[in-house]
py3Dmol code that shows the C-alpha trace and the ligand (Angstrom):
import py3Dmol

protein = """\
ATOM      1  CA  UNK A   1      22.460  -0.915  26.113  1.00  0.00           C
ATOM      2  CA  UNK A   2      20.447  -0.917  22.655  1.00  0.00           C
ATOM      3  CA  UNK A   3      17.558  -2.959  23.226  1.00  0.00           C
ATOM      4  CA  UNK A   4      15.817  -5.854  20.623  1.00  0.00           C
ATOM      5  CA  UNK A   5      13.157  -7.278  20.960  1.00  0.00           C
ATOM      6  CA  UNK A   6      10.628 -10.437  19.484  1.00  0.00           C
ATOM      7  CA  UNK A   7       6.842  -9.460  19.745  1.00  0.00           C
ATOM      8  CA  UNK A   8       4.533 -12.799  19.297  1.00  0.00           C
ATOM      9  CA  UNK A   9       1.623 -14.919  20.663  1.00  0.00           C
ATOM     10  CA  UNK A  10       2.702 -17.477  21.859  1.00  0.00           C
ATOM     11  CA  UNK A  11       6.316 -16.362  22.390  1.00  0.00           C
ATOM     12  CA  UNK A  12       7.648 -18.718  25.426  1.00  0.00           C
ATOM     13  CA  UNK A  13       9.056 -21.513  22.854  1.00  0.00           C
ATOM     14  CA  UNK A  14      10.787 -18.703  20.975  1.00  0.00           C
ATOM     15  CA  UNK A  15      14.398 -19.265  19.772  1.00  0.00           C
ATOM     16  CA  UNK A  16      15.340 -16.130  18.909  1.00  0.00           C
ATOM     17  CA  UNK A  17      16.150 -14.639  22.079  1.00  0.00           C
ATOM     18  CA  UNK A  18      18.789 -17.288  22.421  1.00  0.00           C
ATOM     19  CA  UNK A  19      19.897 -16.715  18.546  1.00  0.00           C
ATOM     20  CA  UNK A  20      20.495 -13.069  19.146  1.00  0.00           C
ATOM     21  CA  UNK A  21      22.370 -13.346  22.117  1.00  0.00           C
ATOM     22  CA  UNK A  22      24.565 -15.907  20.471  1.00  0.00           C
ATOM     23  CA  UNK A  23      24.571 -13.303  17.448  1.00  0.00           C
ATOM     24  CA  UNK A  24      25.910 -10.286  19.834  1.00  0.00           C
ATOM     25  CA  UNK A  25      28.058 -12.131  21.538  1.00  0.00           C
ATOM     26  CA  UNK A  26      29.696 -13.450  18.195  1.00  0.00           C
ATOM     27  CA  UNK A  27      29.761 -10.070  16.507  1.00  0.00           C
ATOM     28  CA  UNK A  28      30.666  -8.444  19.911  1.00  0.00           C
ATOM     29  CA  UNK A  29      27.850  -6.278  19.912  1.00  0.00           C
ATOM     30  CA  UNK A  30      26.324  -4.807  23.464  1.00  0.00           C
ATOM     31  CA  UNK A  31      22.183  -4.813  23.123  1.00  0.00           C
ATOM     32  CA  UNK A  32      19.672  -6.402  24.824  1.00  0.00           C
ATOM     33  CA  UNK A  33      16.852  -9.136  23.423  1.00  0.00           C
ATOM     34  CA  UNK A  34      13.838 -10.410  24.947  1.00  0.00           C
ATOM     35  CA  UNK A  35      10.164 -11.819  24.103  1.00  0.00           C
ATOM     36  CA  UNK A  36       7.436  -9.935  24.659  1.00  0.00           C
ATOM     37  CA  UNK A  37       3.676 -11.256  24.475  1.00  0.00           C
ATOM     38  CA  UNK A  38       0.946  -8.799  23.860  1.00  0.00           C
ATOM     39  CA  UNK A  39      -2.751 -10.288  24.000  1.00  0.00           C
ATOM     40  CA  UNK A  40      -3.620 -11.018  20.514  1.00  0.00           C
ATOM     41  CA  UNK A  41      -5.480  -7.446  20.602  1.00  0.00           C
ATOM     42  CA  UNK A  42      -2.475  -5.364  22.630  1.00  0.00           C
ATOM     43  CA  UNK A  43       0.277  -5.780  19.654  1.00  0.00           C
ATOM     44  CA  UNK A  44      -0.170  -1.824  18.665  1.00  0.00           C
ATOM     45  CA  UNK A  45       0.066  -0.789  22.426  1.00  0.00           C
ATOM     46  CA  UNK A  46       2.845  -2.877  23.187  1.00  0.00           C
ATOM     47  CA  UNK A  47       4.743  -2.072  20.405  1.00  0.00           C
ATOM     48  CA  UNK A  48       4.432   1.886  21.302  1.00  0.00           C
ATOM     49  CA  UNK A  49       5.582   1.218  24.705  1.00  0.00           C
ATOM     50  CA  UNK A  50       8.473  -0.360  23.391  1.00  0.00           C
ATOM     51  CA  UNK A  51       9.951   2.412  21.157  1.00  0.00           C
ATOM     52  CA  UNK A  52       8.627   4.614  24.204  1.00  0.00           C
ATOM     53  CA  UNK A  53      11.353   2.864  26.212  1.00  0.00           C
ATOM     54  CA  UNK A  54      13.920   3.241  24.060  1.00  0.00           C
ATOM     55  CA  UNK A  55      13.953   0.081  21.466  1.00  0.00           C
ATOM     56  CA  UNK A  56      15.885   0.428  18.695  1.00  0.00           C
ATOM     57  CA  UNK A  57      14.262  -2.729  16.332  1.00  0.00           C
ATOM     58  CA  UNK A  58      12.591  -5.967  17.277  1.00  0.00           C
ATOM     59  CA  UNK A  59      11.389  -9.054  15.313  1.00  0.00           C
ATOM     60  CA  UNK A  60       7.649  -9.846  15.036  1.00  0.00           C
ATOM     61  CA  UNK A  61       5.919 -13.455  14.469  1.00  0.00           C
ATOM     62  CA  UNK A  62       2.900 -15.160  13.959  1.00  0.00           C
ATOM     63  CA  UNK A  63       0.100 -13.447  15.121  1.00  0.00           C
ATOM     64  CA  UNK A  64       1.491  -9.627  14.282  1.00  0.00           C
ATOM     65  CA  UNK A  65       2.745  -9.688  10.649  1.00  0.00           C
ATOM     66  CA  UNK A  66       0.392  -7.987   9.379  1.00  0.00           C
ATOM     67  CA  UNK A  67      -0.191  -5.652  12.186  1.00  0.00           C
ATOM     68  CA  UNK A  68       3.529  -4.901  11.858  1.00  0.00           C
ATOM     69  CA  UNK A  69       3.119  -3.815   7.964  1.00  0.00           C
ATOM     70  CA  UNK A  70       0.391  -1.192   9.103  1.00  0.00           C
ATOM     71  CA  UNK A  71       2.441   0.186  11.817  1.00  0.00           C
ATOM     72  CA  UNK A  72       5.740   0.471   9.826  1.00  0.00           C
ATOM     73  CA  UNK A  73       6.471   3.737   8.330  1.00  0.00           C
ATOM     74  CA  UNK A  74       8.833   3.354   5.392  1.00  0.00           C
ATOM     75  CA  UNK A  75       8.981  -0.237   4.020  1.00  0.00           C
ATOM     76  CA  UNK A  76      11.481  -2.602   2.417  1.00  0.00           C
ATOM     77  CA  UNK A  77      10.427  -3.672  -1.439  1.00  0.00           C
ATOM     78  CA  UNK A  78      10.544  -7.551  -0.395  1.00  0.00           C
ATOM     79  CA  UNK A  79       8.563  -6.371   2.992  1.00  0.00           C
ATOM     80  CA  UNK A  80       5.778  -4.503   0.472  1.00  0.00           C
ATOM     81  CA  UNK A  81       5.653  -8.134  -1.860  1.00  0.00           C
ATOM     82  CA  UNK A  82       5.285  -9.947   1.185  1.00  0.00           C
ATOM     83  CA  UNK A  83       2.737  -7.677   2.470  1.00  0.00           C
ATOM     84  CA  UNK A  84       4.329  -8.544   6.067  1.00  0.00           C
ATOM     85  CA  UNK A  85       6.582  -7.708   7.825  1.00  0.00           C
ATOM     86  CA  UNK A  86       8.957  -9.848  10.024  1.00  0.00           C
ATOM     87  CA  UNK A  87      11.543  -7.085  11.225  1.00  0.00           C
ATOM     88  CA  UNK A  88      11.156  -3.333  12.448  1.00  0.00           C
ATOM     89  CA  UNK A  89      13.621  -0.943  12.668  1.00  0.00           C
ATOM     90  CA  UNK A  90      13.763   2.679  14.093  1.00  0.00           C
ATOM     91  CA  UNK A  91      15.797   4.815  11.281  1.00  0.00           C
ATOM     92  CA  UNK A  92      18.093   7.432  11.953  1.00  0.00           C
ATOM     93  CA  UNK A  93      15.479   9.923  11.195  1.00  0.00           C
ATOM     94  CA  UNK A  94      13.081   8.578  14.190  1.00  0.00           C
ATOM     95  CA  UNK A  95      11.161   6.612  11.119  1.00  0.00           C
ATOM     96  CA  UNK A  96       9.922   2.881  11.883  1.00  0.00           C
ATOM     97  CA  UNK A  97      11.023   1.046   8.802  1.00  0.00           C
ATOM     98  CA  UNK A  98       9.281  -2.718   8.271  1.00  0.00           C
ATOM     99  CA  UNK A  99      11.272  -5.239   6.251  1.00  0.00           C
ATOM    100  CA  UNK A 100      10.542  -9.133   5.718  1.00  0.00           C
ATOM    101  CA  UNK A 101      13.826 -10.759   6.052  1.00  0.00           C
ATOM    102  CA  UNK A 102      12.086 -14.621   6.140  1.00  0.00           C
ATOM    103  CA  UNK A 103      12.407 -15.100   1.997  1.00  0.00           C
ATOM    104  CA  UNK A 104      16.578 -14.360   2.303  1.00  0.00           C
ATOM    105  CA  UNK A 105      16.809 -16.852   5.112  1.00  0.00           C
ATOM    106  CA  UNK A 106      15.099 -19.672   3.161  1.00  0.00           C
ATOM    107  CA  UNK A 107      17.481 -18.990   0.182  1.00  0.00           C
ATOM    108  CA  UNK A 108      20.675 -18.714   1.917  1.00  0.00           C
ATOM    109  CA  UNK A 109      19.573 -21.872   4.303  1.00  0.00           C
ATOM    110  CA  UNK A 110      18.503 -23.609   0.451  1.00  0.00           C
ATOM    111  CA  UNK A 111      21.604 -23.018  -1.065  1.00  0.00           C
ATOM    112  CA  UNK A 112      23.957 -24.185   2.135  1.00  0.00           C
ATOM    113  CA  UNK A 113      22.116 -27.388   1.993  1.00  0.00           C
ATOM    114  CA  UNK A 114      21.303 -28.207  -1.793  1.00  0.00           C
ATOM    115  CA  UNK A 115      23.668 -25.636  -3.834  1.00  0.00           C
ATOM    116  CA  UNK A 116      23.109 -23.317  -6.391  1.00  0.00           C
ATOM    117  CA  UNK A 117      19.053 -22.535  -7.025  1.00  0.00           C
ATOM    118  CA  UNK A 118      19.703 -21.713 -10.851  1.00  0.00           C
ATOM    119  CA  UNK A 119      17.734 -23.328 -13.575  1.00  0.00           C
ATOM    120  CA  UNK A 120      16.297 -25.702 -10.892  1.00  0.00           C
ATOM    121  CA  UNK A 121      12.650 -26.494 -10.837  1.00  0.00           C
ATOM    122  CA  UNK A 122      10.910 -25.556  -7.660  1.00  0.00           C
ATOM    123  CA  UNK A 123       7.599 -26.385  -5.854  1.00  0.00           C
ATOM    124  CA  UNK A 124       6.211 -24.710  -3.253  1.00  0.00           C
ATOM    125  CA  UNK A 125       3.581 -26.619  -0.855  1.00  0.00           C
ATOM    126  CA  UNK A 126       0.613 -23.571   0.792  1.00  0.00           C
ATOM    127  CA  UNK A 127       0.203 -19.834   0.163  1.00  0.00           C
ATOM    128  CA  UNK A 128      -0.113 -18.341   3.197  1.00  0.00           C
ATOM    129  CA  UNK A 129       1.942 -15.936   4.549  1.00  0.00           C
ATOM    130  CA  UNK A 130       5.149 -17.937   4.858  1.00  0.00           C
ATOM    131  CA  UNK A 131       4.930 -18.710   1.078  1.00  0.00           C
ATOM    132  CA  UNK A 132       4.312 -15.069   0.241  1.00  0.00           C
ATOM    133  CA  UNK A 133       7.446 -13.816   1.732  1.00  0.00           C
ATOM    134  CA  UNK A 134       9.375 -16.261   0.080  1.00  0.00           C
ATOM    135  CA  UNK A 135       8.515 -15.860  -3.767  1.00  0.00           C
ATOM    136  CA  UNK A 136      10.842 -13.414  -5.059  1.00  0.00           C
ATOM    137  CA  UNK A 137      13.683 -14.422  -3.204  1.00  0.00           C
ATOM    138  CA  UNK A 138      12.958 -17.739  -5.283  1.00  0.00           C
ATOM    139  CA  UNK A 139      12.598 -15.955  -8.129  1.00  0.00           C
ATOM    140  CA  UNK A 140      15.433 -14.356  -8.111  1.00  0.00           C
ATOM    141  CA  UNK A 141      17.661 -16.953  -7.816  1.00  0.00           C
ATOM    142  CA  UNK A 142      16.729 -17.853 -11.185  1.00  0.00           C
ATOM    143  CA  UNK A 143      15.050 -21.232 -10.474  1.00  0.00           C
ATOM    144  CA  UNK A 144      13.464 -22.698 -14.314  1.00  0.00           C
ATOM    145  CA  UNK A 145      10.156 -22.561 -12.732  1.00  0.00           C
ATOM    146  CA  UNK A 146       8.427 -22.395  -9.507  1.00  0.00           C
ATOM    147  CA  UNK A 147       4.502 -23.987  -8.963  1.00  0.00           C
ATOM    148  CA  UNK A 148       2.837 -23.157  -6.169  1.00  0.00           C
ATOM    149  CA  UNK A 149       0.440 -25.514  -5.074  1.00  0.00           C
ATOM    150  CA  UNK A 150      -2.185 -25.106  -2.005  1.00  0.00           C
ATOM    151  CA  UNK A 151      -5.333 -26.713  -0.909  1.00  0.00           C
ATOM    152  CA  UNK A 152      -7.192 -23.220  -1.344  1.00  0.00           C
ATOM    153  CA  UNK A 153      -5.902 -22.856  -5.169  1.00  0.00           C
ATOM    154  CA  UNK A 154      -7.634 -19.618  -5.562  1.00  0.00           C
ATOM    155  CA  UNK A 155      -4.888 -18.732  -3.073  1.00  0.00           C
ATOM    156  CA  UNK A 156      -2.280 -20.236  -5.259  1.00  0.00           C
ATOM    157  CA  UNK A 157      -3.245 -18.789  -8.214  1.00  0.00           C
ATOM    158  CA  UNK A 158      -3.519 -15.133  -6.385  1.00  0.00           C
ATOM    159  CA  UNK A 159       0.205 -15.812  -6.094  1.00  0.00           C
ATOM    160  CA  UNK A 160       1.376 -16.541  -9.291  1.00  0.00           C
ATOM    161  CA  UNK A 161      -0.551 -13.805 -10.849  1.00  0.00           C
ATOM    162  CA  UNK A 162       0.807 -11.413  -8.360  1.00  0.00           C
ATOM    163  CA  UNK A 163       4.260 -12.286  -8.445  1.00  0.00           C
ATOM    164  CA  UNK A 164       4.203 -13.167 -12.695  1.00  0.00           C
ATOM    165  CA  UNK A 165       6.424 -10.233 -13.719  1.00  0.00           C
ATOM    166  CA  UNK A 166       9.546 -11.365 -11.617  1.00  0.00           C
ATOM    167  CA  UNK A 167      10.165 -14.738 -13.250  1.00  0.00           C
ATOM    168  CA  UNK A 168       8.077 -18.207 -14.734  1.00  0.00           C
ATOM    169  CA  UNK A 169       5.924 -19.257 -12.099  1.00  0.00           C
ATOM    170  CA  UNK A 170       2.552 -21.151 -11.770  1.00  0.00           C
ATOM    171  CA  UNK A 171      -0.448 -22.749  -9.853  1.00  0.00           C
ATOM    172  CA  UNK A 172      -1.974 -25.689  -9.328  1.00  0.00           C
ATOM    173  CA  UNK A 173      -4.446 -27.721  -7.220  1.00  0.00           C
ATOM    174  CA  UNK A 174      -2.659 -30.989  -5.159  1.00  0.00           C
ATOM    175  CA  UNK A 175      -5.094 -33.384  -7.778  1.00  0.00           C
ATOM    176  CA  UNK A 176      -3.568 -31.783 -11.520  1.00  0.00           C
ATOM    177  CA  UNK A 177       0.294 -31.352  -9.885  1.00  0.00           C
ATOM    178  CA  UNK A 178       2.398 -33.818 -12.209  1.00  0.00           C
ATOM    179  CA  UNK A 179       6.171 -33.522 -13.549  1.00  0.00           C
ATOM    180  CA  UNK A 180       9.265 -33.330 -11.613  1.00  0.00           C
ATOM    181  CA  UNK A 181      10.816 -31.054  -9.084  1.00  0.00           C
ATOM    182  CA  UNK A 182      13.865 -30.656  -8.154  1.00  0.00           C
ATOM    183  CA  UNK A 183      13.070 -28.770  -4.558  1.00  0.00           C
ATOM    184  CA  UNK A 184       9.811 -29.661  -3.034  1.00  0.00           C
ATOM    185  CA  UNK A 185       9.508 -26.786  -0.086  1.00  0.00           C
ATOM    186  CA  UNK A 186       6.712 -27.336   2.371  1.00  0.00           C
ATOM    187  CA  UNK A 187       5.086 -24.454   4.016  1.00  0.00           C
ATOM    188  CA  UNK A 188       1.625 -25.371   4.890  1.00  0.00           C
ATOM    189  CA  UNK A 189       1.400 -25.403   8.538  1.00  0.00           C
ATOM    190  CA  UNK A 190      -0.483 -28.848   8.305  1.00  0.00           C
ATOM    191  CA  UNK A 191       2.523 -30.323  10.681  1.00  0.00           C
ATOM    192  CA  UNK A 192       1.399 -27.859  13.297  1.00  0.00           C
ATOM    193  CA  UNK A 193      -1.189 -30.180  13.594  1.00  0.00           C
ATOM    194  CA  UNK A 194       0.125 -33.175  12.729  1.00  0.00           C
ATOM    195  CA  UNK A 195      -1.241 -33.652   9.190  1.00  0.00           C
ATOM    196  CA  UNK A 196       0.770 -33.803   5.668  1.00  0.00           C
ATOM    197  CA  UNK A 197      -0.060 -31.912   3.202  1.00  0.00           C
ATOM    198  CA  UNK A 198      -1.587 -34.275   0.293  1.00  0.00           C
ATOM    199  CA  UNK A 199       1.117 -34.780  -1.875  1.00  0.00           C
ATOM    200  CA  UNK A 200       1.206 -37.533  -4.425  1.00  0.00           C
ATOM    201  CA  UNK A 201       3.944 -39.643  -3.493  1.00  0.00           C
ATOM    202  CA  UNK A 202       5.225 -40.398  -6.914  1.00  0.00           C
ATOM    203  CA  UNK A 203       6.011 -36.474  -7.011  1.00  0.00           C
ATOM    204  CA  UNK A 204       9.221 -37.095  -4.872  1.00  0.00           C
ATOM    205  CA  UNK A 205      11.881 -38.404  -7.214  1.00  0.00           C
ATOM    206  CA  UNK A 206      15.053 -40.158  -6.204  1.00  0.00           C
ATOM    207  CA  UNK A 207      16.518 -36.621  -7.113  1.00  0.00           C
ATOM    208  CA  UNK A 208      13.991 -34.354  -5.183  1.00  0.00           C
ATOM    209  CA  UNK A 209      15.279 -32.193  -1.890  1.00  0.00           C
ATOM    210  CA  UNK A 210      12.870 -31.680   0.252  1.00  0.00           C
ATOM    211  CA  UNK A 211      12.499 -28.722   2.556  1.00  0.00           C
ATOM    212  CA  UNK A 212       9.752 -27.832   5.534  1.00  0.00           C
ATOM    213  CA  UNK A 213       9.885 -24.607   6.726  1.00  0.00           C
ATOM    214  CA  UNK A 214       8.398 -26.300  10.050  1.00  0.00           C
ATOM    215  CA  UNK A 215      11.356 -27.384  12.509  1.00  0.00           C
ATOM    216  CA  UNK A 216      11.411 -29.917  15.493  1.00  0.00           C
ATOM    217  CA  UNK A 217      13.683 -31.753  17.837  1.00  0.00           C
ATOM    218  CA  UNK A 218      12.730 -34.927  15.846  1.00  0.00           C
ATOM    219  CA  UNK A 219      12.338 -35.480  11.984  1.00  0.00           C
ATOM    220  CA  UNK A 220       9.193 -33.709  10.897  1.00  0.00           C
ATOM    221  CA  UNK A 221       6.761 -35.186   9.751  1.00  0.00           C
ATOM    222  CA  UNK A 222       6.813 -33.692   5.910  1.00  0.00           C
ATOM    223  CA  UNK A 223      10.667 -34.899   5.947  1.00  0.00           C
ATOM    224  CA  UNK A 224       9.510 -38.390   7.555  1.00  0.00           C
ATOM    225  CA  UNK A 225       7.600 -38.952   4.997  1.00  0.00           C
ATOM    226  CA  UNK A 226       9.266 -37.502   1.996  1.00  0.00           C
ATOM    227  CA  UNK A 227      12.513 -39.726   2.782  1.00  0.00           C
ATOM    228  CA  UNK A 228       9.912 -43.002   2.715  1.00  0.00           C
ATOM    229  CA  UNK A 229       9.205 -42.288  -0.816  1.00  0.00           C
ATOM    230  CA  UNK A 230      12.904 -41.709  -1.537  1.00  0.00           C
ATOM    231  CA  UNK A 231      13.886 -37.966  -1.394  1.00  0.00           C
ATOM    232  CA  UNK A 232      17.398 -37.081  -2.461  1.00  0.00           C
ATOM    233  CA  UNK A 233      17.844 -34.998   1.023  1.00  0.00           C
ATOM    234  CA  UNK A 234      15.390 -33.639   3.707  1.00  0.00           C
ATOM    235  CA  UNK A 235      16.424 -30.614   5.891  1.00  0.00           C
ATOM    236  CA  UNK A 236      14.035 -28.734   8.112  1.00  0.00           C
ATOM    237  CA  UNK A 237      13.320 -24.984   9.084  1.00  0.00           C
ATOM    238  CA  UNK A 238      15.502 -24.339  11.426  1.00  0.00           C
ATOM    239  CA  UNK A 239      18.402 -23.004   9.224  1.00  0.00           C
ATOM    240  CA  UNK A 240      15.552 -20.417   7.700  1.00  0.00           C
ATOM    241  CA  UNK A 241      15.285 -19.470  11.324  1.00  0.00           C
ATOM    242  CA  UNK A 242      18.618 -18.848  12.065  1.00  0.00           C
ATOM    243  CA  UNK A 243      19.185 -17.259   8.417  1.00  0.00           C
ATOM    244  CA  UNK A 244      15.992 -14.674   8.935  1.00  0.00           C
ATOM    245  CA  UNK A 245      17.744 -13.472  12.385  1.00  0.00           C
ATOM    246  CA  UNK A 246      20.922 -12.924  10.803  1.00  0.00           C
ATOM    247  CA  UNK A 247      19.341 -10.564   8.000  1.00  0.00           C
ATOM    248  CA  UNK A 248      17.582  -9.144  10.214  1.00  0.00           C
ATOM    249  CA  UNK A 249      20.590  -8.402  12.921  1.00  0.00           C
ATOM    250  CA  UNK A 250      22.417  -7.127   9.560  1.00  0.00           C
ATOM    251  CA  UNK A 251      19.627  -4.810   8.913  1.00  0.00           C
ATOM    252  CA  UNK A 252      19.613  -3.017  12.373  1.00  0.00           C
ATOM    253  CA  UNK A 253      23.360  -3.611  12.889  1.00  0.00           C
ATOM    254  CA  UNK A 254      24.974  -3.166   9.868  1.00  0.00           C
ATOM    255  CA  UNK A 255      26.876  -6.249  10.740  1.00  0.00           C
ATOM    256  CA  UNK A 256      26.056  -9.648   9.390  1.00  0.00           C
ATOM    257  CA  UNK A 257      26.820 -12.628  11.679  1.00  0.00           C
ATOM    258  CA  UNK A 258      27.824 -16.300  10.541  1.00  0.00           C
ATOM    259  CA  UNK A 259      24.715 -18.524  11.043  1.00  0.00           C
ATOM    260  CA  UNK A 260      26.727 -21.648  11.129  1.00  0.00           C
ATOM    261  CA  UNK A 261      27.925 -22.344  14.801  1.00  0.00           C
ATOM    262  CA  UNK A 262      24.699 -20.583  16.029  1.00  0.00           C
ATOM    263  CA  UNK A 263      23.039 -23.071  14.120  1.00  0.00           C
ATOM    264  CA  UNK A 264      24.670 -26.343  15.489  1.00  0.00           C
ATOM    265  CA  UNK A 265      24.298 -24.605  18.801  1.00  0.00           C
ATOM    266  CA  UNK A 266      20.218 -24.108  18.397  1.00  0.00           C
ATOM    267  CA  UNK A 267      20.117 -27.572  17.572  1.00  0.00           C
ATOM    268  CA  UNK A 268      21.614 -28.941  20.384  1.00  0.00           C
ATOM    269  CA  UNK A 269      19.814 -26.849  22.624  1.00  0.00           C
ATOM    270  CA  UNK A 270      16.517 -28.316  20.644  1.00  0.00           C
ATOM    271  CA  UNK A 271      17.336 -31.939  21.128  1.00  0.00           C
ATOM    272  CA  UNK A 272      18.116 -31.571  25.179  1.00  0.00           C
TER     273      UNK A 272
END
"""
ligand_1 = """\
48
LIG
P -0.554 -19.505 7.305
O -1.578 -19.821 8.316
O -0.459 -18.139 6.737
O -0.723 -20.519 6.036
C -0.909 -21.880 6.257
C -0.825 -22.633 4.923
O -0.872 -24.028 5.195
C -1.979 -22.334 3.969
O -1.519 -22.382 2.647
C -2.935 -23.518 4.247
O -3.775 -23.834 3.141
C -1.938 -24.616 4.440
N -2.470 -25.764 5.217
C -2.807 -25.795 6.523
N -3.205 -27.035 6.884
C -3.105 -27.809 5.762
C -3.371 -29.186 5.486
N -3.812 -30.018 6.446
N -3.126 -29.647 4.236
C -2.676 -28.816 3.274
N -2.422 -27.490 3.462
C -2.625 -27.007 4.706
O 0.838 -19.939 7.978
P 2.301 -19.394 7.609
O 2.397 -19.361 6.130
O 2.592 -18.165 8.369
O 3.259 -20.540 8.209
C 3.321 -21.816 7.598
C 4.377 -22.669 8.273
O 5.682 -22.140 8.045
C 4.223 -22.790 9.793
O 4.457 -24.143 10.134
C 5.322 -21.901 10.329
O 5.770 -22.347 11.597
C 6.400 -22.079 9.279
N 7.331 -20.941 9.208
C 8.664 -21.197 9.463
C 9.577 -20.169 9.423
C 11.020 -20.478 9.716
O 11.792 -19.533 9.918
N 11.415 -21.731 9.702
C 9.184 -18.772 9.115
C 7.770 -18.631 8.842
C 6.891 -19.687 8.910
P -5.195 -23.059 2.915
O -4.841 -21.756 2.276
O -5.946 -23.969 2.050
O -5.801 -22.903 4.291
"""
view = py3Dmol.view(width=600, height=400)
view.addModel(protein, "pdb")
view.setStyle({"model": 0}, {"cartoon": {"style": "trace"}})
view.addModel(ligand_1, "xyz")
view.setStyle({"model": 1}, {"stick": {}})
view.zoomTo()
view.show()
């Protein structure tokens, strides 16, 4: 039996054990996936014991990102932009490859919900590490322009300098954001702790879809709110979960699984 594995801290409220078993099962694929929770200093250890016992790829999450770009061996392009990595694989040459699969489930979660990403103008809400994974994929989708805005804005404008040769982007501070957007994507974490980020209301536009990367049984806050001043559509994260665990299944597979019906499934099981 292959085995898969998520590494993370905390890892109990995880999802994607139950997404890749639904993925296996659907693709009829025999492996094995389970969480695993090193102390926040034990992710390198942990890891080697893992290949050590035979893994063959696993998923990592917040706290190990980073730790998970050092300890790759080969990396993806997107993983190298991101400068994280999200999914490790062991390669047929006994190589660990890293690869950030998060910005391809955003846009394929985007596009199932609001269409075509073409010519559309995009804002981005924070610059952390979520944000930074998903920039090129938004680029190239050939969106008009995307403006990332964050309360740090050095942080912001670190991004758009960084990522300036793949397509029209920008920075801004929350106080000088003004025009329209067609997308508003949230991914500050500020709904981890039950703040919004401090977006002008008259920002969202009878037009404006609005997407959190965070995900909950109820309405998020960032949607709550955003469908008070009048949003066009509000969809949460949990599509860009289910969308990052199929690329990454495809990537250690070479199988890609339908996210749909794993989807309504996930969100059942979130509600109970
Ligand atoms: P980071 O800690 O790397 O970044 C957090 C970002 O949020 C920073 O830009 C920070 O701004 C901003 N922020 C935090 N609090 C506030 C606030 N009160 N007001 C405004 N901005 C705020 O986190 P990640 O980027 O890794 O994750 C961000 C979110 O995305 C999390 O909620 C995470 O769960 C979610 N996520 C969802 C995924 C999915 O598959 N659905 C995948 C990955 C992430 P500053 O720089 O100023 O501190």
């Amino acid at each position: 039996m292959d085995l898969y594995a998520v590494f993370g801290n905390p890892i109990s409220q995880s999802k994607s054990p139950f997404i890749h078993t639904l993925f296996a099962r659907q693709t009829q694929q025999e492996l094995s996936y389970t969480a695993k929770e090193p102390a926040d200093d034990g992710f390198v250890e942990a890891l080697a014991n893992f290949w050590q016992q035979g893994g063959k790829g696993c998923n990592v999450t917040a706290p190990f990102k980073e730790q998970a770009f050092k300890a790759a061996q080969q990396h993806t392009e997107r993983a190298l932009l991101a400068g994280a990595v999200n999914t490790l694989k062991l390669t047929d040459d006994g190589l660990i490859l890293g690869d950030n699969t998060d910005g391809a489930g955003l846009v394929a979660d985007l596009i199932a919900n609001f269409g075509e990403l073409k010519d559309l103008r995009v804002l981005l809400l924070g610059a952390g590490g979520a944000a930074r994974g998903v920039i090129r994929p938004l680029l190239d989708e050939q969106v008009s322009e995307l403006v990332i805005v964050n309360r740090t804005v050095a942080k912001a404008e670190a991004l758009a300098e960084r990522f300036s040769e793949f397509g029209k982007i920008s920075s801004s501070s929350f106080e000088d954001l003004s025009g329209q957007f067609d997308i508003v994507i949230n991914s500050t974490s500020a709904g981890l702790k039950g703040q919004l980020p401090p977006l002008k209301a008259e920002l969202i536009q009878a037009n404006t879809c609005c997407y959190d990367m965070t995900y909950s049984a109820d309405v998020t806050a960032f949607n709550a709110w955003a469908s008070e001043q009048g949003a066009a559509k509000v969809v949460d994260g949990l599509g860009m979960l289910v969308g990052q665990a199929a690329e990454s299944f495809a990537v250690w597979r070479g199988i890609r699984p339908g996210s749909r019906q794993v989807l309504r499934e996930l969100r059942r099981n979130l509600s109970r």
